[in-house]
PDBQT receptor file of N, H, CA, C and O in Angstrom, charges set to zero:
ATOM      1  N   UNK A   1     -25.070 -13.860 -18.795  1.00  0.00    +0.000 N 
ATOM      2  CA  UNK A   1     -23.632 -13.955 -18.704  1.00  0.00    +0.000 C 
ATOM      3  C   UNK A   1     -23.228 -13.935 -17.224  1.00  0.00    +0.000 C 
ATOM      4  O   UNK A   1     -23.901 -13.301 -16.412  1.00  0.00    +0.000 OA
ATOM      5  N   UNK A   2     -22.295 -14.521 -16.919  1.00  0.00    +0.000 N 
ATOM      6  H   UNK A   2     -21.748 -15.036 -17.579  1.00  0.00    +0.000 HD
ATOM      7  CA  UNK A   2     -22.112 -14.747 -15.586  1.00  0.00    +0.000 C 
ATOM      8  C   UNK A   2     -20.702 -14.253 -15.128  1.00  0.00    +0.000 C 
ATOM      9  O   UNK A   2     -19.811 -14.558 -15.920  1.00  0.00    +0.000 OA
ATOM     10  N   UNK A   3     -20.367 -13.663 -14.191  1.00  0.00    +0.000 N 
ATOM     11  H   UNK A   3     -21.091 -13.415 -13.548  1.00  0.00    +0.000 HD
ATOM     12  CA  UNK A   3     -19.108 -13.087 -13.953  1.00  0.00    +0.000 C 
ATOM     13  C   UNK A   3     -18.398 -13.976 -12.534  1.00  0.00    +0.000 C 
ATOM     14  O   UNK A   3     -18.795 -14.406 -11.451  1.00  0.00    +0.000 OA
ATOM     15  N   UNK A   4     -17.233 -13.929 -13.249  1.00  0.00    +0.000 N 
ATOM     16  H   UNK A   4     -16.911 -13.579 -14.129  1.00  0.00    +0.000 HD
ATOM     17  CA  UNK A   4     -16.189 -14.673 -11.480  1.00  0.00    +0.000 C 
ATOM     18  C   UNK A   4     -16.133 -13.580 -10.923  1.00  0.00    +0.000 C 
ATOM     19  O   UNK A   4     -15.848 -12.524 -11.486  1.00  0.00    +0.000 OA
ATOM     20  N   UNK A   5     -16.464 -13.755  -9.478  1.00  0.00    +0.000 N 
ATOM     21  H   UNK A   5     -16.695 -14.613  -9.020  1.00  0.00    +0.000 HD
ATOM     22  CA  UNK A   5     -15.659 -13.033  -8.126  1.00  0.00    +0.000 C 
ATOM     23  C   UNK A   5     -14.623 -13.318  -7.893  1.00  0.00    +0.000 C 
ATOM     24  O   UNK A   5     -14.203 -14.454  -7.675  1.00  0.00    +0.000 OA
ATOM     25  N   UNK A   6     -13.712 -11.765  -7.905  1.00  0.00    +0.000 N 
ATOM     26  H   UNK A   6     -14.053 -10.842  -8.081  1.00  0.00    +0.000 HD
ATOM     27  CA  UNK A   6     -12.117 -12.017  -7.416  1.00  0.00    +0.000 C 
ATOM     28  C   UNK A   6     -11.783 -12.175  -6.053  1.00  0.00    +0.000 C 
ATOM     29  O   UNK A   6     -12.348 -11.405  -5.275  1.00  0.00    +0.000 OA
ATOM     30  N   UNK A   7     -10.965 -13.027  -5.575  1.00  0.00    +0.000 N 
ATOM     31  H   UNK A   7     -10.506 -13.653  -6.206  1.00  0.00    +0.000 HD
ATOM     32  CA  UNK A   7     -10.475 -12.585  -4.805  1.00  0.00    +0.000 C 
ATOM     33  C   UNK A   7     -10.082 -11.762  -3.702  1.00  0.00    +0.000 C 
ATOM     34  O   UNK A   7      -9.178 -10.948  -3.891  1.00  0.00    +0.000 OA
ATOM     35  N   UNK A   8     -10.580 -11.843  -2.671  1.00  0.00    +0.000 N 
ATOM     36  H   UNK A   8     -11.315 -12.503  -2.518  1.00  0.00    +0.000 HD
ATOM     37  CA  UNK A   8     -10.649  -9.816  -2.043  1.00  0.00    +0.000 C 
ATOM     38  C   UNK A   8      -9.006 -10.251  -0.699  1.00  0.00    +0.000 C 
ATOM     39  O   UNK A   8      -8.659  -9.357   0.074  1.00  0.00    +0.000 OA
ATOM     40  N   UNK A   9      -8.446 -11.291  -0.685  1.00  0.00    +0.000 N 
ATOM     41  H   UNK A   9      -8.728 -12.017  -1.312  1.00  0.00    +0.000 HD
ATOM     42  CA  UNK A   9      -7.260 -11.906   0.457  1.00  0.00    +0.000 C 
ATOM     43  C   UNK A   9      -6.271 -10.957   0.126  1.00  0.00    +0.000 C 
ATOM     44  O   UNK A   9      -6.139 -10.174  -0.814  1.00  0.00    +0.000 OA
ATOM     45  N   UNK A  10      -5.572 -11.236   1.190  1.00  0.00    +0.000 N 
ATOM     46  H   UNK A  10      -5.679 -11.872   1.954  1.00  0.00    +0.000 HD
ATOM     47  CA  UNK A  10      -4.652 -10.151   1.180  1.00  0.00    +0.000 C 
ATOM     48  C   UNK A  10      -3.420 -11.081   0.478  1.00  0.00    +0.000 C 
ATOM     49  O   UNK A  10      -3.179 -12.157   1.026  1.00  0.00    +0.000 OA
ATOM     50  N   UNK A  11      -2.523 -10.644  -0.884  1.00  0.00    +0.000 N 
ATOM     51  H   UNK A  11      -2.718  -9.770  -1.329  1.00  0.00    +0.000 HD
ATOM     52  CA  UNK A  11      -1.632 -11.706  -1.511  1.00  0.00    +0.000 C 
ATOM     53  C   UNK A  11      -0.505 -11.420  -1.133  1.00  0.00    +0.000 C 
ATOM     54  O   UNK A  11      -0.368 -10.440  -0.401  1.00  0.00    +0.000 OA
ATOM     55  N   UNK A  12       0.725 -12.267  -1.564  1.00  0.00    +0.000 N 
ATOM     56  H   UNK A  12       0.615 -13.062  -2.159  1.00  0.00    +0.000 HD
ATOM     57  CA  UNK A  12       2.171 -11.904  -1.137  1.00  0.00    +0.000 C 
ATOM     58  C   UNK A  12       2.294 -10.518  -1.935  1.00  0.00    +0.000 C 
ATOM     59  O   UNK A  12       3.071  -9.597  -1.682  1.00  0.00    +0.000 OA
ATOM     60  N   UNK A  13       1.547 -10.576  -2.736  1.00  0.00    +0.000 N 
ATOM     61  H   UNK A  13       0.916 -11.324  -2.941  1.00  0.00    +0.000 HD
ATOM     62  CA  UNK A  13       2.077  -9.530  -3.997  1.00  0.00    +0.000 C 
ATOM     63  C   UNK A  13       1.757  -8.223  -3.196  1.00  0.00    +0.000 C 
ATOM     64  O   UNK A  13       2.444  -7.213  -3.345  1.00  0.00    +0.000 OA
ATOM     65  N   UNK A  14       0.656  -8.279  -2.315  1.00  0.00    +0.000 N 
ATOM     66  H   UNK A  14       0.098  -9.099  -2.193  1.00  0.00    +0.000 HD
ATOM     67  CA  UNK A  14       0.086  -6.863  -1.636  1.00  0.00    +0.000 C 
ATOM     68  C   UNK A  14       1.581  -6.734  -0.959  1.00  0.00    +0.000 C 
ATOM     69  O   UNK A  14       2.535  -6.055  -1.338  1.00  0.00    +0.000 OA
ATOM     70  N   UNK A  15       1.469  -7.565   0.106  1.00  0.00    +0.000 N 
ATOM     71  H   UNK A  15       0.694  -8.117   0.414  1.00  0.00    +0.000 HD
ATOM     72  CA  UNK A  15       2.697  -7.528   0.835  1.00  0.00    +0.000 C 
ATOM     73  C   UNK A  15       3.723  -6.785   0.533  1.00  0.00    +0.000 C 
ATOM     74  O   UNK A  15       3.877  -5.677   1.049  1.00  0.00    +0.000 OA
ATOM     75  N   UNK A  16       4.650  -7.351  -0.437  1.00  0.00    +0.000 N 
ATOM     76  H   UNK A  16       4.525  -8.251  -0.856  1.00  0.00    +0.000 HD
ATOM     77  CA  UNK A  16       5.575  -6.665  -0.720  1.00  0.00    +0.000 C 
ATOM     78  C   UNK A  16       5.232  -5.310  -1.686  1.00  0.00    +0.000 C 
ATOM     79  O   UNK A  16       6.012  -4.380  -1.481  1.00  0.00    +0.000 OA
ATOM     80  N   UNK A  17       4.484  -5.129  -2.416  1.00  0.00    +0.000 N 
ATOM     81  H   UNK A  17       3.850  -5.884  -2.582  1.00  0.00    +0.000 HD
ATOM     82  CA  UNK A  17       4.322  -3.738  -2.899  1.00  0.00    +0.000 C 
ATOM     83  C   UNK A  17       4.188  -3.082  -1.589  1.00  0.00    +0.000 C 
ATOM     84  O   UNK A  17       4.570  -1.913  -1.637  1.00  0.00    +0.000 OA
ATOM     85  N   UNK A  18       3.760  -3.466  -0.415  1.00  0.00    +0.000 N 
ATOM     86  H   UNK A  18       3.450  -4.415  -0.375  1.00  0.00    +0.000 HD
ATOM     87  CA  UNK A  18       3.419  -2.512   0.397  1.00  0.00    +0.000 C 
ATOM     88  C   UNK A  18       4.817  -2.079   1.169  1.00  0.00    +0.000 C 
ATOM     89  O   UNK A  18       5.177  -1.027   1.697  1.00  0.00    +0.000 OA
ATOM     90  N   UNK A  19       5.411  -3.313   1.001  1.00  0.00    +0.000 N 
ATOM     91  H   UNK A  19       5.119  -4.168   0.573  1.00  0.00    +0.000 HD
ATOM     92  CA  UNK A  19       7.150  -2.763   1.642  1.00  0.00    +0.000 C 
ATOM     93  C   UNK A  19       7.408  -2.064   0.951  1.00  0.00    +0.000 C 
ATOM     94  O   UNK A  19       7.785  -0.997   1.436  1.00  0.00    +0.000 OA
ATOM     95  N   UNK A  20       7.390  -2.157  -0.461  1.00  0.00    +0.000 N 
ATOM     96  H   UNK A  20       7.083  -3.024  -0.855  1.00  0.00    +0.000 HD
ATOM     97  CA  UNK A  20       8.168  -1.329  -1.368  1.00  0.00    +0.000 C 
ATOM     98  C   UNK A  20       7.744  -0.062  -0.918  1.00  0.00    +0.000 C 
ATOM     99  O   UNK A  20       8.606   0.765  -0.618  1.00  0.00    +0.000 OA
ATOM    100  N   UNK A  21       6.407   0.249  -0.815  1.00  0.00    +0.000 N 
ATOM    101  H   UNK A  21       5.707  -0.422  -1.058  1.00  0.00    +0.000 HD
ATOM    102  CA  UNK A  21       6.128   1.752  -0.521  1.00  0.00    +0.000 C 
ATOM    103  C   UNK A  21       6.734   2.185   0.655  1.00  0.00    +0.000 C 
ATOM    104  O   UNK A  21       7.253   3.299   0.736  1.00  0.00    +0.000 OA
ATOM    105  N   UNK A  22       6.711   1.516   1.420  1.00  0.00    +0.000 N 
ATOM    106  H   UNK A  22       6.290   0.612   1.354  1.00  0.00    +0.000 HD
ATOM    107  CA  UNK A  22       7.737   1.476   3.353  1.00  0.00    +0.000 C 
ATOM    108  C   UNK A  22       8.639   2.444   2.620  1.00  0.00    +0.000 C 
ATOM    109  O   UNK A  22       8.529   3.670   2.603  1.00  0.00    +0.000 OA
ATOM    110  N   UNK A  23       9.828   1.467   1.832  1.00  0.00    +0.000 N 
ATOM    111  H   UNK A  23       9.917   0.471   1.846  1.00  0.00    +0.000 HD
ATOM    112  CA  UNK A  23      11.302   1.413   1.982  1.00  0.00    +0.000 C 
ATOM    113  C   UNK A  23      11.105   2.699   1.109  1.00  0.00    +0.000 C 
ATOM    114  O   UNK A  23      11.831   3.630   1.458  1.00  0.00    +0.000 OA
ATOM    115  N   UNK A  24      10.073   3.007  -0.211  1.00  0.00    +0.000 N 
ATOM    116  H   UNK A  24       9.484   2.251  -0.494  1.00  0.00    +0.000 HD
ATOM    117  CA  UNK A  24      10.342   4.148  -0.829  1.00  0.00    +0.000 C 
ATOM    118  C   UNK A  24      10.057   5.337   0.206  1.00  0.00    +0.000 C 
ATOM    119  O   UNK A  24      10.755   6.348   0.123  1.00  0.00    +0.000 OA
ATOM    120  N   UNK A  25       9.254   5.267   0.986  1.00  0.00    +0.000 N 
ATOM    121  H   UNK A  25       8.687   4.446   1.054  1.00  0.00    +0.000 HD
ATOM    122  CA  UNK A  25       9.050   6.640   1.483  1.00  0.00    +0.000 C 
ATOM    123  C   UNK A  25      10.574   6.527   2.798  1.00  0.00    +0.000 C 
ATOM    124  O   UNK A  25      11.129   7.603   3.024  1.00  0.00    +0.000 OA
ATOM    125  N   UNK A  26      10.963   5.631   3.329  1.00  0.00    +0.000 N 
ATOM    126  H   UNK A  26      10.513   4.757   3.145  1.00  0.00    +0.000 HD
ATOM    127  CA  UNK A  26      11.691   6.484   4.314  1.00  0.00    +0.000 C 
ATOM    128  C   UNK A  26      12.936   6.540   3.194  1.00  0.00    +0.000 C 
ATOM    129  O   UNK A  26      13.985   6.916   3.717  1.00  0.00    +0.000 OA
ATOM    130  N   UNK A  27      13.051   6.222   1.649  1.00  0.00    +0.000 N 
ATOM    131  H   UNK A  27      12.199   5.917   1.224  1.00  0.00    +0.000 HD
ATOM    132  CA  UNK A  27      14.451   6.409   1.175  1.00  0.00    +0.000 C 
ATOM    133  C   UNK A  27      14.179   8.017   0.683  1.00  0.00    +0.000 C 
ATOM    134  O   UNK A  27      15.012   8.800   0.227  1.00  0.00    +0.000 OA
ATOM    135  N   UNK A  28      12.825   8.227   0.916  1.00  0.00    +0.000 N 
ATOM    136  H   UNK A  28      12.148   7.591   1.287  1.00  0.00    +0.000 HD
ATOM    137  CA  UNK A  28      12.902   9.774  -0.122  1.00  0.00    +0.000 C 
ATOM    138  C   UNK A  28      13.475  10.618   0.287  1.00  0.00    +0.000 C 
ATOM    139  O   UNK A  28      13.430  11.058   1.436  1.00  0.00    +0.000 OA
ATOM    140  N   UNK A  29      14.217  11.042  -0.752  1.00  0.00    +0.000 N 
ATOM    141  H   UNK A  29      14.254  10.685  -1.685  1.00  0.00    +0.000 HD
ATOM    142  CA  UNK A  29      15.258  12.953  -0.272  1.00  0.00    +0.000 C 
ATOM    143  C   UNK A  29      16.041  12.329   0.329  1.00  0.00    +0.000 C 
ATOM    144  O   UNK A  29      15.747  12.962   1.343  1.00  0.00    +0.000 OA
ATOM    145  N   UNK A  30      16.864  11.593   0.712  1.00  0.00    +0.000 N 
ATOM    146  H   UNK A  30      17.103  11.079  -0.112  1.00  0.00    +0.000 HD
ATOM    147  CA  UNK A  30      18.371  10.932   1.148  1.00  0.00    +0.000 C 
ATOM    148  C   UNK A  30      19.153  10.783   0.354  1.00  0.00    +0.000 C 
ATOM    149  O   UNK A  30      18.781  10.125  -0.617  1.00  0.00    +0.000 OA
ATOM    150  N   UNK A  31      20.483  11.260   0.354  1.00  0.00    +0.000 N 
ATOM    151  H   UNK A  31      20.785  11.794   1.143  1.00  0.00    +0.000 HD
ATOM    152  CA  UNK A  31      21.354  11.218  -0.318  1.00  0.00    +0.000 C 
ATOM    153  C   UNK A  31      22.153   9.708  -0.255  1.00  0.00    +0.000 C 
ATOM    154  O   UNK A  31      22.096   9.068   0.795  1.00  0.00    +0.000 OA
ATOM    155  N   UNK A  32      22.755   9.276  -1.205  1.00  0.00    +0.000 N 
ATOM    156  H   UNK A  32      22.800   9.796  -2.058  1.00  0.00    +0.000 HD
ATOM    157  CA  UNK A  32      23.835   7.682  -1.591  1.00  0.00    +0.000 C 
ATOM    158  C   UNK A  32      24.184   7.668  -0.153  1.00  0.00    +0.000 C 
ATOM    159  O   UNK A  32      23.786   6.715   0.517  1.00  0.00    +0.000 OA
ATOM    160  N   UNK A  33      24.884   8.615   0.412  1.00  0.00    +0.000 N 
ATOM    161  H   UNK A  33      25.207   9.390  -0.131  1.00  0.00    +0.000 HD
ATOM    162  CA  UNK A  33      25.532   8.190   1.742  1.00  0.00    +0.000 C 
ATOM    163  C   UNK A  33      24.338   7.730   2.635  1.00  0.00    +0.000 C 
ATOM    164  O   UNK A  33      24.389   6.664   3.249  1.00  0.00    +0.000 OA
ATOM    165  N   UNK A  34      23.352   8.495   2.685  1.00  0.00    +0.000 N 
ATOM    166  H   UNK A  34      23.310   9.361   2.186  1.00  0.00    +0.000 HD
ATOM    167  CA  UNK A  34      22.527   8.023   3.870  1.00  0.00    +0.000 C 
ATOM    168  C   UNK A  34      21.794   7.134   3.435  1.00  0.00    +0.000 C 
ATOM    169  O   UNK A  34      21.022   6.614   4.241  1.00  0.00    +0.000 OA
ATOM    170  N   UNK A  35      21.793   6.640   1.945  1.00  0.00    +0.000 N 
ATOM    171  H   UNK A  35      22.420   7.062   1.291  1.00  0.00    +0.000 HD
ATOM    172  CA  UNK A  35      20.679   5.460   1.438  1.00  0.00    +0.000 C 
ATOM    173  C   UNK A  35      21.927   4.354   2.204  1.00  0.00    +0.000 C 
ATOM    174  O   UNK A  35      21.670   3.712   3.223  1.00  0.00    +0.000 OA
ATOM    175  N   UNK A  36      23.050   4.306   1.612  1.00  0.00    +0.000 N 
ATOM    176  H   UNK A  36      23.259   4.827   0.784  1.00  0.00    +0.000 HD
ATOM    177  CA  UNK A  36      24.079   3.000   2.080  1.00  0.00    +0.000 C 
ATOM    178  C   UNK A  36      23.757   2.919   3.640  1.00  0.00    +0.000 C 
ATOM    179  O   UNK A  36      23.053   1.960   3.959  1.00  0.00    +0.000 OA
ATOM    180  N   UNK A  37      24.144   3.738   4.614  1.00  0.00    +0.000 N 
ATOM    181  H   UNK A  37      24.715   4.517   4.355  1.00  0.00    +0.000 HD
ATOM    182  CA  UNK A  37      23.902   3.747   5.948  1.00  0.00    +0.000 C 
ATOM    183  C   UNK A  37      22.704   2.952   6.373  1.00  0.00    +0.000 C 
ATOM    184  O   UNK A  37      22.661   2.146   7.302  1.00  0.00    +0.000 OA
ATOM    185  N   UNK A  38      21.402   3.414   5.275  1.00  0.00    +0.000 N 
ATOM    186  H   UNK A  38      21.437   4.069   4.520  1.00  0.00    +0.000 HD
ATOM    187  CA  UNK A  38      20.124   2.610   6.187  1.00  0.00    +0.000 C 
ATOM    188  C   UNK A  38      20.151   1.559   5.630  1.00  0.00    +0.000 C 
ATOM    189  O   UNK A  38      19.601   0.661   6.267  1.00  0.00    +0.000 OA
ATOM    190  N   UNK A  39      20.611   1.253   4.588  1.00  0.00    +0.000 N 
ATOM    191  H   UNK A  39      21.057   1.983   4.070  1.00  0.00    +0.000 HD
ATOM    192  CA  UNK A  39      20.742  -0.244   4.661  1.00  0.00    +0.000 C 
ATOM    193  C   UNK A  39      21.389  -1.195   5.299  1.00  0.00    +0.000 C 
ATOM    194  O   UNK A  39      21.134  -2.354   5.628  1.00  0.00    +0.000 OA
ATOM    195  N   UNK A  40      22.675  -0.150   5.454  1.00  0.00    +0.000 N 
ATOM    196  H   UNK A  40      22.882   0.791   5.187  1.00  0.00    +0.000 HD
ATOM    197  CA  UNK A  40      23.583  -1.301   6.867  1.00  0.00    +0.000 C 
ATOM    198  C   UNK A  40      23.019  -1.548   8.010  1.00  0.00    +0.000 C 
ATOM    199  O   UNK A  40      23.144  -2.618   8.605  1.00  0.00    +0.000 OA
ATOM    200  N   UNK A  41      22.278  -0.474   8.451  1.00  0.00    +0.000 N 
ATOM    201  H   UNK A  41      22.176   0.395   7.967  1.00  0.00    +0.000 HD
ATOM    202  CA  UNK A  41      21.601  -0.397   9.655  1.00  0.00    +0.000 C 
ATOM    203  C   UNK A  41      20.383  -1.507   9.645  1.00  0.00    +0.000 C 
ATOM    204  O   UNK A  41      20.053  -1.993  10.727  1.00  0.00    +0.000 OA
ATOM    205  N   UNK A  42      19.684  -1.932   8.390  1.00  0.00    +0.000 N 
ATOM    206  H   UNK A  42      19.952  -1.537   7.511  1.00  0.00    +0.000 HD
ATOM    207  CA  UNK A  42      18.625  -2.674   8.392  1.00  0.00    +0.000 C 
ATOM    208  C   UNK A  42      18.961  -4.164   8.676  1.00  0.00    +0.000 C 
ATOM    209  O   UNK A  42      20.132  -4.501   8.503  1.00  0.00    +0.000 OA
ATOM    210  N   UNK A  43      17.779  -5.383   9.224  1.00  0.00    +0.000 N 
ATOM    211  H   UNK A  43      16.828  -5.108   9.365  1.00  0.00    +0.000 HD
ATOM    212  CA  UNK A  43      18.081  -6.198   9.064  1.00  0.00    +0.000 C 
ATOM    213  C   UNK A  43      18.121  -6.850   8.076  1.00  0.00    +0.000 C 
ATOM    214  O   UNK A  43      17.677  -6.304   7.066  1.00  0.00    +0.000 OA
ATOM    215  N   UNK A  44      18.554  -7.990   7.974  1.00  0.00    +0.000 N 
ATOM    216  H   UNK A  44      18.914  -8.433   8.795  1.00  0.00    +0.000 HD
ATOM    217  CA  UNK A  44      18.228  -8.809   6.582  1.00  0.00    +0.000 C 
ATOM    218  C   UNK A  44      17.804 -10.349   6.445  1.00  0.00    +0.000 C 
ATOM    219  O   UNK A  44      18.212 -11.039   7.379  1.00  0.00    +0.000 OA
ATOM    220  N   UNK A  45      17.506 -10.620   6.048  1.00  0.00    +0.000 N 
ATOM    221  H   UNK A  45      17.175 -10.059   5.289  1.00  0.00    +0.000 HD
ATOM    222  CA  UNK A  45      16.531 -12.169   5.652  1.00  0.00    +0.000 C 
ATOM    223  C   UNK A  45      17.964 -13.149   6.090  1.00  0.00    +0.000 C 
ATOM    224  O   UNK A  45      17.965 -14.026   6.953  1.00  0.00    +0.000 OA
ATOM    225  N   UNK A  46      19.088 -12.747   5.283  1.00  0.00    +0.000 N 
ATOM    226  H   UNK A  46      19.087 -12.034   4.582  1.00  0.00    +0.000 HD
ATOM    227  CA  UNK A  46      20.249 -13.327   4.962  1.00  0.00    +0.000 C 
ATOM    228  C   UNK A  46      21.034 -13.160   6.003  1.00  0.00    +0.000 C 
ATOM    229  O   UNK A  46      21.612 -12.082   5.870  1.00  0.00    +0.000 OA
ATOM    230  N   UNK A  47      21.358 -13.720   7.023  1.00  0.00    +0.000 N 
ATOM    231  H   UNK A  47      20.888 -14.596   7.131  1.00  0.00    +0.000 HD
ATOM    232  CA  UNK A  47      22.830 -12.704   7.708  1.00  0.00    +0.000 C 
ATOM    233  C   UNK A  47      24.186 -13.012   6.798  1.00  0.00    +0.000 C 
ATOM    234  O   UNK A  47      24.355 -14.095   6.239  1.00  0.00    +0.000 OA
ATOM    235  N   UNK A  48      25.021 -12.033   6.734  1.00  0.00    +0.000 N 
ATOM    236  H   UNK A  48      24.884 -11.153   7.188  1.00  0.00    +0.000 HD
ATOM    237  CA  UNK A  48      26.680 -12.607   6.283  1.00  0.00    +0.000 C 
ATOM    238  C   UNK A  48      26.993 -13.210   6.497  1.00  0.00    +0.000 C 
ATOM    239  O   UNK A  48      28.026 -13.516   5.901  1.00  0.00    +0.000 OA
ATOM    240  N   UNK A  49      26.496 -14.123   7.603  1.00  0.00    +0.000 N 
ATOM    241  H   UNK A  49      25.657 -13.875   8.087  1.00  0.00    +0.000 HD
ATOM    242  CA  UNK A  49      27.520 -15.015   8.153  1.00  0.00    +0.000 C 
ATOM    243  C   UNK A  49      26.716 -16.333   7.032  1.00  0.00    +0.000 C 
ATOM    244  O   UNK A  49      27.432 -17.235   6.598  1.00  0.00    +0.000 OA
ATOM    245  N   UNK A  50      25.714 -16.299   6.792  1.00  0.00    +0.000 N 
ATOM    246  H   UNK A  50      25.132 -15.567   7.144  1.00  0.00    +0.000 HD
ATOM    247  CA  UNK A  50      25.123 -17.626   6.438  1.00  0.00    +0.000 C 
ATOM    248  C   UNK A  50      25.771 -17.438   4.656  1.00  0.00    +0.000 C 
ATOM    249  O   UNK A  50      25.988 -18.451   3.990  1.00  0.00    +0.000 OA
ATOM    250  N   UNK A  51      25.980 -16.213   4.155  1.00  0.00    +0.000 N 
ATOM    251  H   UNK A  51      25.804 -15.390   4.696  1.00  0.00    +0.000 HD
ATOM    252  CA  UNK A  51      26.459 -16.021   2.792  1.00  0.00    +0.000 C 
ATOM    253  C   UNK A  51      28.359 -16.132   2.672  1.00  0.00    +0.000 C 
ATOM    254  O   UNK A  51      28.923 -16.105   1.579  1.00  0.00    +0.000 OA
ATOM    255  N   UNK A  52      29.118 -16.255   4.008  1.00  0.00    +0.000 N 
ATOM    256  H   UNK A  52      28.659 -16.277   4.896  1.00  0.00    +0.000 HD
ATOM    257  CA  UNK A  52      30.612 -16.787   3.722  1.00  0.00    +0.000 C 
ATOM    258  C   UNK A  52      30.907 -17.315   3.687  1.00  0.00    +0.000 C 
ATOM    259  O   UNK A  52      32.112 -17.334   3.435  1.00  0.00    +0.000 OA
TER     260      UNK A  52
C-alpha cells in the first residue's frame, strides 16, 4: 500500500490562523472600549477613503 506525502509549505491558511492568534492574544483581557480603540488605531487592507 502506498501512502501520499503531504505537503510540508507554508499555506495562506497557516498565515492567517497565525494572525488570528496575533490579534487574539493582544485582544486578551481588554475591555469593548479598548478592543474599538485598537482597531481604530490598526491599519487596514481597505482605507475609507477607497469604501466612500
Amino acid at each position: 500500500m502506498k501512502t501520499k506525502k503531504l505537503k510540508k509549505d507554508k499555506t495562506i491558511l497557516t498565515d492567517l490562523r497565525a494572525i488570528r492568534d496575533k490579534i487574539s492574544e493582544e485582544l486578551k483581557g481588554k475591555t469593548t472600549e479598548q478592543i474599538v480603540e485598537y482597531l481604530k488605531k490598526k491599519k487596514t487592507l481597505h482605507p475609507k477613503s477607497v469604501w466612500q
